[in-house]
C-alpha positions as CSV (number, residue, x, y, z in Angstrom):
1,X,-50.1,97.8,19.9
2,X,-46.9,97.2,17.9
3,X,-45.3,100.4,17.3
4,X,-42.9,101.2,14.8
5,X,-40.2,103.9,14.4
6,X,-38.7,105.1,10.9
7,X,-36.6,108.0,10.8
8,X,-33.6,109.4,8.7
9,X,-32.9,112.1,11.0
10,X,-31.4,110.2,13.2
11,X,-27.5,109.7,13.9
12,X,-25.2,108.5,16.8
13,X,-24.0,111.7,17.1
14,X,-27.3,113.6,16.3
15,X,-29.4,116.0,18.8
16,X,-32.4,116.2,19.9
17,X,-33.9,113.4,17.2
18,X,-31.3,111.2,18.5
19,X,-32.5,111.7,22.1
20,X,-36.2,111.2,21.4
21,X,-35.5,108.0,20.1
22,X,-33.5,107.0,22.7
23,X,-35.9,107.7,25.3
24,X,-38.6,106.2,23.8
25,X,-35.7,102.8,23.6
26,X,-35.6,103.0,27.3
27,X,-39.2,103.6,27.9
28,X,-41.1,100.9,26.0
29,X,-38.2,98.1,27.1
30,X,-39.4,98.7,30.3
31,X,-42.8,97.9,30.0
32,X,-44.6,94.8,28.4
33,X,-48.1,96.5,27.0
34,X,-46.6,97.4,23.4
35,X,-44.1,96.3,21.3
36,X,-41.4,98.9,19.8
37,X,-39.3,99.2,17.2
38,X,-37.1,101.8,15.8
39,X,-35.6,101.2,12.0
40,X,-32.0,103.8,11.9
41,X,-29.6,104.0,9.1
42,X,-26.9,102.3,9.7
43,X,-23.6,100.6,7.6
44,X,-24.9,97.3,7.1
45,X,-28.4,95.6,8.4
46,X,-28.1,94.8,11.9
47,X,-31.1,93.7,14.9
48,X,-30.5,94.1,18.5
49,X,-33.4,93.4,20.9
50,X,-34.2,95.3,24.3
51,X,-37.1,93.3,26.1
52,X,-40.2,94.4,24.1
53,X,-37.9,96.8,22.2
54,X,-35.9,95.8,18.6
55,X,-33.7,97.8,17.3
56,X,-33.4,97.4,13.0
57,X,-30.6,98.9,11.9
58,X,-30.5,99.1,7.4
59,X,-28.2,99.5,5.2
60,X,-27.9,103.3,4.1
61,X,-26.1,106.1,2.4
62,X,-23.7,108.4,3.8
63,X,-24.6,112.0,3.3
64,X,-22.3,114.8,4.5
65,X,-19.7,114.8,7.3
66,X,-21.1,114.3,10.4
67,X,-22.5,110.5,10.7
68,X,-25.8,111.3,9.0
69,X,-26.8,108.5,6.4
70,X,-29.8,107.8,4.5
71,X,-32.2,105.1,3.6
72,X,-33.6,104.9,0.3
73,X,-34.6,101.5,-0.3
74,X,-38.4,100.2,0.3
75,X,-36.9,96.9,-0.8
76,X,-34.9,96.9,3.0
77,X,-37.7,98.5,4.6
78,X,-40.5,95.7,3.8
79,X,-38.2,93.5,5.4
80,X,-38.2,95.2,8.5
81,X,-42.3,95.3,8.4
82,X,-42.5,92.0,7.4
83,X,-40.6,91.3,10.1
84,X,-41.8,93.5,12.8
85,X,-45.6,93.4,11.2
86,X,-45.9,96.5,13.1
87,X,-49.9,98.2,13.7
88,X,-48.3,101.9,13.5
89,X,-45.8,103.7,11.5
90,X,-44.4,106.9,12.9
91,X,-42.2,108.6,10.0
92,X,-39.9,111.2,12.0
93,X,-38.2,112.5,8.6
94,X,-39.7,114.1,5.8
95,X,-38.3,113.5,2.1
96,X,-37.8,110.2,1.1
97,X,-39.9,108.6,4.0
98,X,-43.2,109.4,3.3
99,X,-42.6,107.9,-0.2
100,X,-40.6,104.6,0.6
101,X,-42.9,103.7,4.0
102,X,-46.2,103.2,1.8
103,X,-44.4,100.9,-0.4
104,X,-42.7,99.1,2.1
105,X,-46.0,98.5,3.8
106,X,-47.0,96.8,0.7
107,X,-51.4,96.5,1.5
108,X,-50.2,95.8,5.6
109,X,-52.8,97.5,7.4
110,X,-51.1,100.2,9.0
111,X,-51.8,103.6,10.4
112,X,-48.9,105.8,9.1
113,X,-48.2,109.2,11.4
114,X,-45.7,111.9,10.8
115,X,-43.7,113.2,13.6
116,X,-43.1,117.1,12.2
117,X,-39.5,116.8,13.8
118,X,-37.9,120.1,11.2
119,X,-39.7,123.0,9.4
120,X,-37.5,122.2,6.7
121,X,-39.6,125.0,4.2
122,X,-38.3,128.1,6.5
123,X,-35.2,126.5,8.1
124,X,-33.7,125.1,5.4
125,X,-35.2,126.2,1.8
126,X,-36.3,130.1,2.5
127,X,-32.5,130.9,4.1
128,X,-30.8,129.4,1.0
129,X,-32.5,131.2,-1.7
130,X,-33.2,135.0,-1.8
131,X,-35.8,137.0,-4.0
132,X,-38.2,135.6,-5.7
133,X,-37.0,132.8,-6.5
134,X,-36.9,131.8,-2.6
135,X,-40.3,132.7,-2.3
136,X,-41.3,130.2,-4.9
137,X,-39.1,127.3,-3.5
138,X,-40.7,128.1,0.3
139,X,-44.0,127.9,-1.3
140,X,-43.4,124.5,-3.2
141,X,-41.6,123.2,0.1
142,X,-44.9,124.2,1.9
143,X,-47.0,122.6,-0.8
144,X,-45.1,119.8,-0.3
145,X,-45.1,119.5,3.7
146,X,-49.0,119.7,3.4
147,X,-48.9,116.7,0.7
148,X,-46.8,114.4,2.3
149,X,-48.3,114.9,6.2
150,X,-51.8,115.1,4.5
151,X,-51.4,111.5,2.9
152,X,-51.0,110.2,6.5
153,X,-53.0,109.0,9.0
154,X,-52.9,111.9,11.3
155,X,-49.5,113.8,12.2
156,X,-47.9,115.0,15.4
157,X,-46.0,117.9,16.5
158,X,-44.1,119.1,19.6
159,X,-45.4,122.7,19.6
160,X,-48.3,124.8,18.9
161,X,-45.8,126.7,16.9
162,X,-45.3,124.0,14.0
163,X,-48.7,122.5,14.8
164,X,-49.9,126.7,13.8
165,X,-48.1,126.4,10.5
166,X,-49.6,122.9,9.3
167,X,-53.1,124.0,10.0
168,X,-52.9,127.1,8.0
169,X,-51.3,124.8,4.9
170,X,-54.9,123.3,5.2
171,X,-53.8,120.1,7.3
172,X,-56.2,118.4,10.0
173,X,-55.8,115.5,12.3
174,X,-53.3,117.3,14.1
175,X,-51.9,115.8,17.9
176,X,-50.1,118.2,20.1
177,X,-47.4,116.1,21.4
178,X,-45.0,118.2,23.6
179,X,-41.7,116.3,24.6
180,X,-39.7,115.4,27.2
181,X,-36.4,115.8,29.7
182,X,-35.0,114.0,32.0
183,X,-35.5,115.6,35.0
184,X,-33.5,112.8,37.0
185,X,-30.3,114.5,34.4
186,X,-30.8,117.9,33.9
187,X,-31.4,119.6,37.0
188,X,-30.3,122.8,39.0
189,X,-27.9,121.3,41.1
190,X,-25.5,120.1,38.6
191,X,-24.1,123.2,38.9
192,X,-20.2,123.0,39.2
193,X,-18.0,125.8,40.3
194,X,-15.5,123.2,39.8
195,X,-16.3,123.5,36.0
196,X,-16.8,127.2,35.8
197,X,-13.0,127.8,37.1
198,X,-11.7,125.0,34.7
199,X,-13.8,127.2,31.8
200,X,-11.9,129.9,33.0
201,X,-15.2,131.8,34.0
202,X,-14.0,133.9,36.8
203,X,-16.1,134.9,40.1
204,X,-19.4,137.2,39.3
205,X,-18.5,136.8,35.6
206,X,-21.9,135.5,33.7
207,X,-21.3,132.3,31.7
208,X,-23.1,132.4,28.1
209,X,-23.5,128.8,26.5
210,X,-23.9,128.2,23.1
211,X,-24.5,124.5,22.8
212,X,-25.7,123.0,19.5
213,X,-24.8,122.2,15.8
214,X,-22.7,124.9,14.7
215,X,-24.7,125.9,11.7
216,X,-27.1,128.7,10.1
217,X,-30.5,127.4,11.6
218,X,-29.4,126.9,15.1
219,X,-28.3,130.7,14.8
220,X,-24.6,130.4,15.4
221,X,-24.2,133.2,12.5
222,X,-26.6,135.7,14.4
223,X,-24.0,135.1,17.3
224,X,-21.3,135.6,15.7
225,X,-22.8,138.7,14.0
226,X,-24.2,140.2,17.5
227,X,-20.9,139.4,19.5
228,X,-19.1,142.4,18.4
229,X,-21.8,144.5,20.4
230,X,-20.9,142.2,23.3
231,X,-16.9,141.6,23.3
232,X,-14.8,143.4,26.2
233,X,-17.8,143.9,28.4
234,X,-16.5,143.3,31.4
235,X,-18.4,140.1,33.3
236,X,-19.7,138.7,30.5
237,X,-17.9,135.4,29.2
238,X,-19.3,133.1,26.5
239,X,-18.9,129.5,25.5
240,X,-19.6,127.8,22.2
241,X,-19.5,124.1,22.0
242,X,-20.7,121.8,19.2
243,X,-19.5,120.8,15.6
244,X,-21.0,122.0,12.5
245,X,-20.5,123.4,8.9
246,X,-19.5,127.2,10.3
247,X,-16.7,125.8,12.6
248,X,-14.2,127.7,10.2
249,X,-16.5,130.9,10.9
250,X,-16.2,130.1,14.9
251,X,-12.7,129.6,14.7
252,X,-12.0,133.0,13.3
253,X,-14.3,134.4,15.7
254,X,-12.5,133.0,18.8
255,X,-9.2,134.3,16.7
256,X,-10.2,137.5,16.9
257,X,-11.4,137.5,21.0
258,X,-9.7,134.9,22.5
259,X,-11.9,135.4,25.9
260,X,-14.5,132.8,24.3
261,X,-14.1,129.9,25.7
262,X,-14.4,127.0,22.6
263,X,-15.4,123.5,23.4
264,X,-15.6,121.2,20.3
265,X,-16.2,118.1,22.6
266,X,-18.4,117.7,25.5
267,X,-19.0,113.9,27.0
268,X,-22.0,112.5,27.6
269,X,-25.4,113.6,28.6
270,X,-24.8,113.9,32.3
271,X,-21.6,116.4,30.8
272,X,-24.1,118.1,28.9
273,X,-26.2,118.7,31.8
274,X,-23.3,120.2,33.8
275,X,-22.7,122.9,31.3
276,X,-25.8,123.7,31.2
277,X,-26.5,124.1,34.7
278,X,-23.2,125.7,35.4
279,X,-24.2,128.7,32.6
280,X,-25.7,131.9,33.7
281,X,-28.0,132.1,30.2
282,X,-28.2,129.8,27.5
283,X,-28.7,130.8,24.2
284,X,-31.0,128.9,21.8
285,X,-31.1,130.9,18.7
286,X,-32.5,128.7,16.1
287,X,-35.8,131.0,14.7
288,X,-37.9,127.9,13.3
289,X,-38.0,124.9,16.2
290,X,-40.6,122.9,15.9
291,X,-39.8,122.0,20.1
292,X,-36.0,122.6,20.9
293,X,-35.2,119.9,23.3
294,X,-32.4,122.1,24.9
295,X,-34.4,124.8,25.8
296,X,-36.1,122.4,28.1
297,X,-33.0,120.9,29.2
298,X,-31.4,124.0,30.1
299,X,-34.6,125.2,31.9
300,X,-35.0,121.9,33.9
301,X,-31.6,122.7,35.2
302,X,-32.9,126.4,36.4
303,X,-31.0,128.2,33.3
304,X,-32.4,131.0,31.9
305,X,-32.9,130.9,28.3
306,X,-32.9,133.5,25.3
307,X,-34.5,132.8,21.7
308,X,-35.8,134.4,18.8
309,X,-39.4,135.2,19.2
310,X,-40.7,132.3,17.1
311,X,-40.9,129.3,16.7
312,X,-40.4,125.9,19.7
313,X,-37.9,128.0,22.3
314,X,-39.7,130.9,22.5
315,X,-42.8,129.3,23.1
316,X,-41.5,126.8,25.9
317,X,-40.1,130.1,27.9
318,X,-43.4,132.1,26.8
319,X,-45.1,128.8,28.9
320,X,-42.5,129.0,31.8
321,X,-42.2,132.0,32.1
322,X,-37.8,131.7,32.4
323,X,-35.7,133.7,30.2
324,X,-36.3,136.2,27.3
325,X,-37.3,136.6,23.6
326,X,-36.0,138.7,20.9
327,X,-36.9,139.5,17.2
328,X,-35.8,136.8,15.2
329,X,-32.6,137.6,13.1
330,X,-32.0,140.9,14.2
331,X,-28.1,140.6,16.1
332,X,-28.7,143.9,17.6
333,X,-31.9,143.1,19.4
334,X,-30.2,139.4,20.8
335,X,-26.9,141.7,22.2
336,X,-29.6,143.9,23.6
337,X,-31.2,140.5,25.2
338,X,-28.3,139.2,26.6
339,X,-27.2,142.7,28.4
340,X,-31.1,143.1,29.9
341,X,-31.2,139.7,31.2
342,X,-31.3,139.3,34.7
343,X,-31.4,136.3,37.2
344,X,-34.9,135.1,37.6
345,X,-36.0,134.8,41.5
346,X,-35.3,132.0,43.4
347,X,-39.6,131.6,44.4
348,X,-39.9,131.5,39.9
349,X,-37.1,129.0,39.4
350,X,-38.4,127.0,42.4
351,X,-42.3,126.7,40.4
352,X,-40.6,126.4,36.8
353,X,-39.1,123.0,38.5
354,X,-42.1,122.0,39.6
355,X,-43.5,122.2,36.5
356,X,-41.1,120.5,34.7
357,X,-41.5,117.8,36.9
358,X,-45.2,117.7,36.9
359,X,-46.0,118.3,33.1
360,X,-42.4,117.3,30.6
361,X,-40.8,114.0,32.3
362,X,-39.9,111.8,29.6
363,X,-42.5,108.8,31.1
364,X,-45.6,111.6,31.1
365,X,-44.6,112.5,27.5
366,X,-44.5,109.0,25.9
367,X,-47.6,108.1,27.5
368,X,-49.0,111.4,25.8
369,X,-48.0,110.5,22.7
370,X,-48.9,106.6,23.1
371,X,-52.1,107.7,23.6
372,X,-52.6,109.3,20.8
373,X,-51.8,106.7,18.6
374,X,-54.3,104.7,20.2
375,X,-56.5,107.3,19.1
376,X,-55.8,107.3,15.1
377,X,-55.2,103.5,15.5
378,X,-58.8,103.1,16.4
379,X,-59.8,105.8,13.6
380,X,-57.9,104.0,10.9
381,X,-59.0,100.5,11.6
382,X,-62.8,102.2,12.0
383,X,-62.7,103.9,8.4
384,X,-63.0,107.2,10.7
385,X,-60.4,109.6,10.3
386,X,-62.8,112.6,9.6
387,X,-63.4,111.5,13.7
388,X,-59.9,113.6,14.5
389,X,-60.5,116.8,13.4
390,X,-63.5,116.9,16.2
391,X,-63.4,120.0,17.9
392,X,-62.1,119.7,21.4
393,X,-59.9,117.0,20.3
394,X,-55.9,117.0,19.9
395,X,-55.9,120.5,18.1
396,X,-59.3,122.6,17.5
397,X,-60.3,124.4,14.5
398,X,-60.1,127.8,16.4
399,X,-56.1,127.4,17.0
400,X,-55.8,128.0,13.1
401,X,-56.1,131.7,13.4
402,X,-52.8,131.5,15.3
403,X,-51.3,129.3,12.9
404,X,-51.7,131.7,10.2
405,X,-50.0,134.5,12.0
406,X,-47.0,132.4,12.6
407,X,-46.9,131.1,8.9
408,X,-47.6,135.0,8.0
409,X,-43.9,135.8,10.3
410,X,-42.3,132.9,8.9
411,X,-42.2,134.9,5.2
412,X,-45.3,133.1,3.4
C-alpha cells in the first residue's frame, strides 16, 4: 500500500501534529511492506527520501509568527501525487485540504481519509465569538466539519471524545485510532533532582508544569486566572514553558509572583521528557483535545495529570486511572484540583506503566491505524463503503448516544 500524508498543521516547531508525523517518518522507513510519504509546507519544494519513506516538502504561505505556513495550491499538490501515485490520502488538516486533495488527485483512484487532528468549531470558532452570533458561526463550523469529513472515504480520530462529536453531526465510517508515546523517551526515571534544584524547586516543594503553546485553547488563560487562588501557598511551585500569542499575559503574570519559574525554551524531546518526569502534576488544560499527546507523555513518565473534564486528556486519565478532572473553564474548580491532588500509589503507577507499554507504544499504534486503512482501502476499491458503518466495526452505532452528550457540553 503506498500511503500518503498531507497536512497544514504541521511545523518544525509544532506539537503534537509535528510528532505524529515524525513517528510515523521513523516507523514506515523501517520497514519495507508500504511505501510512505508525507507532503509539509515548506519555503520552496524540496524531496528527501528515508528507505521506503519520502519526504515532499511544497512551496507555501507564511501565516502568523511561529513557523506555520500553508499550502494552497492543487497545482503543487498533483505533482506530488503524480509523483508519489500514492493508493491512500490521509488529510490531517481541515480547511483548505479537503478542497485542494480532490483536485490534486485529478480521477487517481484514491481512498481519501481525514485524521480529525483539532475540533476547530469549539476550540477555535465558539471562544472567539460570543452571543448569538457565536452560536451561529459554531453551528456553520459544525456543518462544515460534517461536509468536509463526510466527502471522505472514512475518517479517523484519536479519542472517543472527537469520534462522539462526529457521530452526532450525522458522520459514519468512523476508526478509533488512539496514538502513541515513546515509551523508550518518556518514562519515570527521567526524573532529575539535578533539574528540580537548577528550577529552583526546593525539597518537598511540588513542581506544577505547564508545557504547551501559550495560548487560549491549551488553557494558559484559565491558569493565569486560577493562580491567584494558588500564589504564596507554601510547597507549591509552578513552571510555564512554551511560546504563544499570550506570552505578554505570562510575562505580567510572572511580574507580579516572581516564584514561577518561566522557561520559554526547552531542548529537545529527551528535555521534554525530563521536565516532565521531574514535575509533581502536570497540567493539560486545553477543554477540546481531540487526543493530547502530552497527557500521555506525561503519564508514561509516572506524572500525574489534571484536565478539564472533556474532551482527549480527561478521557486518557479517565482510562488510566492517574491524575484528576475538573469542570472545564471554571479557574476556581482547577485551583481546587491542584490543592486535592495527591501522589498516586506506587502499586497504580507501577500498572499505568504497564499499560502504556502494552496498549500506546508508537509501533502498536501505527499498526492500528495501518490497519485500518487497509480496511477502507479494500472498501473503496470494492464500491463498499456502506461496509464501515457495520456494527461491531471501528465505531458502533450505539457509541452515538455518548457523542451527543459531549456535543450537548461542548455548547451545541
Amino acid at each position: 500500500m503506498r500511503i500518503c500524508d498531507v497536512n497544514n498543521f504541521y511545523a518544525p516547531t509544532g506539537g503534537g501534529v509535528r510528532v505524529y508525523h515524525e513517528r510515523r517518518i521513523d516507523y514506515f522507513a523501517a520497514q519495507d511492506e508500504h511505501a510512505y510519504a508525507l507532503v509539509v509546507p515548506g519555503e520552496r519544494a524540496k524531496i528527501e527520501r528515508r528507505g521506503a519513506t519520502t519526504i515532499y516538502e511544497v512551496p507555501a504561505r507564511p501565516v502568523g509568527g511561529a513557523g506555520y505556513r500553508v499550502i494552497t495550491s492543487a497545482r503543487a499538490l498533483a505533482r506530488v501525487f503524480a509523483d508519489f501515485e500514492p493508493d491512500l490520502v490521509e488529510i490531517g488538516s481541515p480547511y483548505l485540504m479537503p478542497l485542494l486533495v480532490p483536485r490534486a488527485l485529478r480521477g487517481r483512484p484514491a481512498a481519501t481519509v481525514g485524521f480529525v487532528h483539532a475540533d476547530y468549531p469549539d476550540t477555535y470558532v465558539r471562544p472567539a465569538l460570543r452571543g448569538w452570533l457565536g452560536g451561529q458561526a459554531t453551528a456553520l463550523a459544525r456543518r462544515h466539519m460534517a461536509w468536509i469529513y463526510g466527502r471522505m472515504s472514512a475518517t479517523f480520530g484519536a479519542s472517543e471524545h472527537v469520534l462522539g462529536k462526529l457521530a452526532a453531526l450525522g458522520l459514519r465510517r468512523l476508526f478509533h485510532t488512539p496514538l502513541g508515546v515513546e515509551v523508550e523517551r518518556f518514562r519515570p526515571d527521567r526524573r532529575d533532582p539535578a533539574l528540580r534544584r537548577r528550577l529552583g524547586i526546593a525539597e518537598g516543594e511540588r513542581l506544577l508544569l505547564f508545557l504547551g503553546r501559550l495560548s487560549g485553547e491549551k488553557g494558559i488563560d484559565l491558569l493565569i486566572d486560577a493562580w491567584p487562588a494558588l500564589a504564596g501557598r507554601p510547597g507549591l511551585r509552578l513552571v510555564i514553558a512554551g511560546h504563544g500569542p499570550r506570552e505578554a499575559a505570562v510575562a505580567e503574570l510572572v511580574a507580579r509572583d516572581p516564584s514561577i519559574v518561566r522557561l520559554d525554551h526547552v531542548g529537545g524531546r529527551d528535555e521534554v521528557a525530563a521536565l516532565m518526569a521531574s514535575a509533581d502534576l502536570f497540567l493539560a488544560l486545553g477543554a477540546f483535545e481531540t487526543f493530547s499527546l502530552t497527557t500521555l507523555e506525561a503519564l508514561a513518565c509516572g506524572t500525574p495529570v489534571i484536565a478539564p473534564a472533556s474532551g482527549g486528556a480527561a478521557e486518557l486519565i479517565d482510562r488510566l486511572g492517574v491524575g484528576a478532572t475538573f469542570p472545564a473553564e471554571e479557574p476556581g474548580a482547577l485551583a481546587e484540583a491542584i490543592l486535592a491532588a495527591i501522589p498516586p500509589p506506587r502499586a497504580l503507577l507501577g500498572r499505568l506503566r504497564a499499560t502504556i507499554e502494552a496498549e500506546y507504544a508508537w509501533d502498536a499504534a501505527i499498526r492500528r491505524i495501518t490497519r485500518g486503512y487497509e480496511d477502507v482501502l479494500n472498501a473503496e476499491r470494492a464500491g463498499e463503503r456502506a461496509r464501515l458503518n457495520a456494527p461491531g466495526g471501528w465505531w458502533t452505532p450505539a457509541e452515538v448516544s455518548a457523542g451527543i452528550s459531549s456535543l450537548s457540553r461542548g455548547g451545541l
